[in-house]
C-alpha positions as CSV (number, residue, x, y, z in Angstrom):
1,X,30.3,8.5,0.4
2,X,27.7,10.2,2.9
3,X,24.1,8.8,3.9
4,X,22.7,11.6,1.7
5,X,24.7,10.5,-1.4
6,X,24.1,6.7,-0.7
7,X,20.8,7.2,-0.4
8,X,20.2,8.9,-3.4
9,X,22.9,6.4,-5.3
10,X,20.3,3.8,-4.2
11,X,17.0,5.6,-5.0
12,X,18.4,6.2,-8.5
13,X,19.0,2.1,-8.5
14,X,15.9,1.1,-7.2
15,X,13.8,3.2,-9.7
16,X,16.2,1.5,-12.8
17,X,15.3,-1.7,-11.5
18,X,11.3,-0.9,-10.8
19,X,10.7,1.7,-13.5
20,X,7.4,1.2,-13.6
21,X,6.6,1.4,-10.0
22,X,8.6,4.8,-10.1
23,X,7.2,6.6,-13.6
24,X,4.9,9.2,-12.8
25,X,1.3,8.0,-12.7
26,X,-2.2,9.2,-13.4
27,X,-4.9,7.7,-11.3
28,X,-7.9,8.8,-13.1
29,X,-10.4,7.2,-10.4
30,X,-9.8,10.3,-8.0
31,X,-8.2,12.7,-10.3
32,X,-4.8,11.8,-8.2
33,X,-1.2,12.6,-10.1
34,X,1.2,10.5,-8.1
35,X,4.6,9.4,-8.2
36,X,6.6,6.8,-6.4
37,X,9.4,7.4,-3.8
38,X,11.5,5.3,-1.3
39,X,11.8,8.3,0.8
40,X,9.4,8.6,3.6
41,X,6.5,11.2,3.8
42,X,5.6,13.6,6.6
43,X,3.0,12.0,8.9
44,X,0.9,14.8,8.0
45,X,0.7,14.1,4.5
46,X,-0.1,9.8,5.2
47,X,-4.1,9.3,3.8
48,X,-3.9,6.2,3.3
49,X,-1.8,3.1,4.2
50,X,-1.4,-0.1,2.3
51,X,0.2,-3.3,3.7
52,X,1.6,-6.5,1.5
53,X,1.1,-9.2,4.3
54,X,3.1,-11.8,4.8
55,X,2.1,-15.2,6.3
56,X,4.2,-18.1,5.7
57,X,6.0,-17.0,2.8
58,X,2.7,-16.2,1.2
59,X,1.4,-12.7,0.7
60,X,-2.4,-12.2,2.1
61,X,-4.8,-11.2,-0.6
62,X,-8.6,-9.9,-0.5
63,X,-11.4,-10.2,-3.1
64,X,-14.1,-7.6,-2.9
65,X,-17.6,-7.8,-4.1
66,X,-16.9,-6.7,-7.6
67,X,-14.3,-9.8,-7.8
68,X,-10.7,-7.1,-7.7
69,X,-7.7,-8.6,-5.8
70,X,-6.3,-6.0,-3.6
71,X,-3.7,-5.3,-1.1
72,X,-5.5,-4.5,2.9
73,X,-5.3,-0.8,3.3
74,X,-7.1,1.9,3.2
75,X,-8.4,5.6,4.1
76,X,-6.6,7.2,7.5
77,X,-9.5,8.2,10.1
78,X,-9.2,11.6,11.5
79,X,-6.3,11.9,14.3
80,X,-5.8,8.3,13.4
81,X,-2.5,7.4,13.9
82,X,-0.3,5.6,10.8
83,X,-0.3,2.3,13.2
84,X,-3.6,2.5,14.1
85,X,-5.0,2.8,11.0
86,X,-2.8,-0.3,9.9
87,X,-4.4,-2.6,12.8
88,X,-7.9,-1.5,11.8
89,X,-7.6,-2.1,7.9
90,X,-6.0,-5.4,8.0
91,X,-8.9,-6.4,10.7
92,X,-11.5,-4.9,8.5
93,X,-10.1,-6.2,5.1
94,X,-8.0,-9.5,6.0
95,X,-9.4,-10.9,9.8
96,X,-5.4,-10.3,10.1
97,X,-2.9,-8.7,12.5
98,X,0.3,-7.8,12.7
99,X,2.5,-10.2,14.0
100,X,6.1,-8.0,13.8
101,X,6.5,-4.1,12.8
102,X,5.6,-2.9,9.6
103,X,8.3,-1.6,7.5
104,X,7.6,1.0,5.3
105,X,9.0,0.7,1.8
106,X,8.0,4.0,0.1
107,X,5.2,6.5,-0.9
108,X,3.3,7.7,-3.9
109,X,3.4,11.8,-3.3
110,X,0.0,12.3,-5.1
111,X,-1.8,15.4,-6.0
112,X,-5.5,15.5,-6.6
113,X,-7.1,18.0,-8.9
114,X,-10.5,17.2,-7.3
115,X,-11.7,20.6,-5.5
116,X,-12.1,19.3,-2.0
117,X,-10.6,16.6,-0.1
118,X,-11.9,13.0,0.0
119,X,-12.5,13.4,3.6
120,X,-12.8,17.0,5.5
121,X,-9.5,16.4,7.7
122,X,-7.3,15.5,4.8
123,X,-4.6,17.4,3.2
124,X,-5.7,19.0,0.2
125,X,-4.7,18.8,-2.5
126,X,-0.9,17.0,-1.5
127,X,-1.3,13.6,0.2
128,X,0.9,10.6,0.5
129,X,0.3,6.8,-0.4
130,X,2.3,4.7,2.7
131,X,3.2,1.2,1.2
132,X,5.1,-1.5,3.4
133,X,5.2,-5.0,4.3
134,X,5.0,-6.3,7.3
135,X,4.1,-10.2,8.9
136,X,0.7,-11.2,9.6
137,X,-1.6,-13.7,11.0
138,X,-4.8,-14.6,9.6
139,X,-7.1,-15.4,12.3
140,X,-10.9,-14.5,11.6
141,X,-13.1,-13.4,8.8
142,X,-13.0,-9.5,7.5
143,X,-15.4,-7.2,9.5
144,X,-16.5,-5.5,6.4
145,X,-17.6,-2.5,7.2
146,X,-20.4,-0.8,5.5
147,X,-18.1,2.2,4.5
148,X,-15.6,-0.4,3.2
149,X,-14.8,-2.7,0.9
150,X,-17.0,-5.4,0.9
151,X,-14.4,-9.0,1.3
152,X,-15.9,-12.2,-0.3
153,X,-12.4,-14.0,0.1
154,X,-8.8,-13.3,1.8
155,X,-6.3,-16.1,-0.1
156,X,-2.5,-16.3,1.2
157,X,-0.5,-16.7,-2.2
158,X,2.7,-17.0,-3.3
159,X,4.3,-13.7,-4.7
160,X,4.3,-15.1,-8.2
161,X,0.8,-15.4,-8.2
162,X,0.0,-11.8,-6.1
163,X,2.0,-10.3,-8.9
164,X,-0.4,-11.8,-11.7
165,X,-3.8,-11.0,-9.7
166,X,-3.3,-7.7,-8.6
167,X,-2.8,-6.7,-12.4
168,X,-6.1,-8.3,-13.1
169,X,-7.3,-4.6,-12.0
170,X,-4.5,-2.7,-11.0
171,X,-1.7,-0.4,-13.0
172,X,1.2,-2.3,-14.5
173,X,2.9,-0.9,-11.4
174,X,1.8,-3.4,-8.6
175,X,4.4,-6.3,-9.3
176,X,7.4,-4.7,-9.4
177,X,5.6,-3.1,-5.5
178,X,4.9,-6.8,-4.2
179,X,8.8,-7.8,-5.7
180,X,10.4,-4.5,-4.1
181,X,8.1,-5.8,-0.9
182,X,9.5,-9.2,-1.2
183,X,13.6,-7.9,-1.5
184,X,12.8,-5.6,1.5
185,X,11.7,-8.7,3.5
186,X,14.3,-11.2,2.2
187,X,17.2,-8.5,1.8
């Protein structure tokens, strides 16, 4: 069997075992059409990176303002690089940092039908979703930018009870990307 077939053999696996995570999805808060892949994006493409954090088994949660649970992450700065933009996020979002290398489990490829870019520098109208997981430590509060989300809490939970939060808000999608996150990690 080559890498190419494998690859693909496992793909087709991982998207029978997280169907929702990889049916197409409609985001209708930024007119974003998006769909889930293991494959990695060009760089050029990455908008936004999103991190499950782990920290002593747990997985690091924020609460914003409006009282959403959400993975740190966010909005790629201009000739920001993926890694940079990692560090800052988690520092705004979770008073985290990383404590080992990321590792990048997948992408949602999303096209916008919005008629500019949600930021001048971006790709238009193709961008990529970067989703990993990496280790973290929790060691000050969130900077909470004004730009940003606005933290009222970060909580360390178990995966169990990440999965239950984030659908509080979130797309049926999100626990099956914390469990794929968790068999990354533990696999």
């Amino acid at each position: 069997m080559t890498d190419t077939t494998r690859r693909a053999s496992d793909s087709v696996e991982l998207a029978a075992r997280y169907p929702a995570l990889h049916a197409p999805q409609r985001w209708e808060w930024g007119g974003i059409d998006a769909q889930f892949s293991t494959d990695l994006p060009p760089d050029e493409l990455v908008t936004n990176i999103h991190l499950v954090g782990f920290t002593e088994g747990r997985i690091v949660l924020c609460l914003d303002a409006r009282g959403y649970w959400f993975l740190p992450g966010g909005t790629r700065e201009a000739a920001e690089s993926v890694e940079s933009c990692l560090e800052r996020e988690l520092r705004e979002e979770a008073g985290a940092r990383l404590v080992g290398p990321p590792t990048w489990i997948g992408h949602h490829l999303a096209v916008t039908d919005t008629p500019a870019p949600y930021r001048p520098w971006q790709p238009h109208p193709v961008k990529a979703w970067l989703w990993g997981w990496a280790d973290v430590l929790v060691d000050s509060v969130p900077t909470n930018p004004d730009d940003g989300e606005q933290v009222v809490e970060v909580r360390p939970v178990t995966p169990e009870e990440a999965q239950r939060l984030l659908t509080q808000r979130h797309e049926s999608w999100w626990p099956e990307l914390v469990a794929l996150a968790v068999e990354s990690r533990t696999g």
